[in-house]
N, C-alpha and C positions, 0 to 999 in steps of 0.2 A: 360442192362436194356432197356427196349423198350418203344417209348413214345406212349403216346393216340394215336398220328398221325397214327403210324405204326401198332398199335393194332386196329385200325378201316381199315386199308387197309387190312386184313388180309380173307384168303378165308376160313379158318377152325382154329376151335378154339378147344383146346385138354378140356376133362372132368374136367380137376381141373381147368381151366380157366372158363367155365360155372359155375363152381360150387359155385365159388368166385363171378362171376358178380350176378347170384340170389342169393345167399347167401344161398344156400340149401344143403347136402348133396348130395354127387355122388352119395349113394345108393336112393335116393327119384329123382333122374334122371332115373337113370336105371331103376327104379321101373315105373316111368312116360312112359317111352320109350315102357314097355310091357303093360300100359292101354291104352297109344293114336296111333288111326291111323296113325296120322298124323306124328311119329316118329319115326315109321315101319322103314322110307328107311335111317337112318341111313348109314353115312359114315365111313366104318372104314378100318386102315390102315392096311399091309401086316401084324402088330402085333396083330390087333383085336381088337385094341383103338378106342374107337368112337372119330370120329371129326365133330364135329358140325360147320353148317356154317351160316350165320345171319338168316336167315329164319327158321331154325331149332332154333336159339335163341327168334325170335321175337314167335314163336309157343309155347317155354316154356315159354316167360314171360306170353302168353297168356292164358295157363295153370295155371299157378301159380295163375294168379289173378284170374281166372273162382274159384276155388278152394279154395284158402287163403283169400281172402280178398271178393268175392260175396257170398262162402258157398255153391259153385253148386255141387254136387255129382260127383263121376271121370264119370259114365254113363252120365249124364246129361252134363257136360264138354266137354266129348269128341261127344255128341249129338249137341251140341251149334258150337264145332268147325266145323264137318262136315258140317254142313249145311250150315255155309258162306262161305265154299272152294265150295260146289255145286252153291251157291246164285254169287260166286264172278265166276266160270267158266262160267255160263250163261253170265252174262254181259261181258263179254270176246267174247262170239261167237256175244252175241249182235253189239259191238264193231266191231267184224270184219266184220259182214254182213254193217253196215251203212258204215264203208269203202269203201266195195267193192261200195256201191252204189255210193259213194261221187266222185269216180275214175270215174263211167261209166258218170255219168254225166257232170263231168268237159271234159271229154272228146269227151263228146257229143257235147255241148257247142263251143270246141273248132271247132269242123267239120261241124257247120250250118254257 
C-alpha cells in the first residue's frame, strides 16, 4: 500500500487512479480526452495505457469543474481553457523579455 507521501511524488498516474481521485468514470475521461485540446498529448505506455501526469490532472479537475459544477458547454470549456493557456503563454514571454531586461541592466550598472 502506498502512502499520500509517495502517491504525490509520483510522475504518472495510471486511468483508474484518475478515475478514483475525480470520482468519474474511465469512459467520461476518455471521452474528455477526445473533446479537449488540451488532452490531446496524452502519455501512454508501450501497452497504450494512458498515464496521466499532475498537469494533465490539474487540466481535468479544471474540466470537471468548467462543466459539472459552472454549466459551461464542452465547446465553451474547452474555449475558456484555451485561452488562459494562450493568456498564461503571453505572460511567460512577458516574463522573459523583463528578464532579459533586468540582466542587461544590472550589468550595466555593474560596468559604470
Amino acid at each position: 500500500m502506498t502512502s499520500n507521501t509517495e502517491t504525490n511524488d509520483k510522475l504518472f498516474y495510471k486511468m483508474g487512479e484518475v478515475s478514483t481521485m475525480l470520482n468519474v468514470a474511465p469512459s467520461l475521461l476518455r471521452f474528455w480526452e477526445k473533446e479537449f485540446d488540451c488532452l490531446k498529448t496524452l502519455t501512454k505506455n508501450r501497452k497504450g495505457d494512458r498515464m496521466y501526469t499532475k498537469h494533465n490532472i490539474e487540466d481535468l479537475k479544471m474540466i470537471q469543474h468548467l462543466v459539472k459544477e459552472r454549466g459551461y458547454t464542452l465547446n465553451g470549456a474547452n474555449d475558456f481553457i484555451n485561452q488562459n493557456i494562450q493568456t498564461n503563454n503571453k505572460h511567460q514571454e512577458i516574463l522573459k523579455s523583463l528578464n532579459k531586461m533586468k540582466d542587461f541592466f544590472e550589468e550595466l550598472k555593474q560596468n559604470v
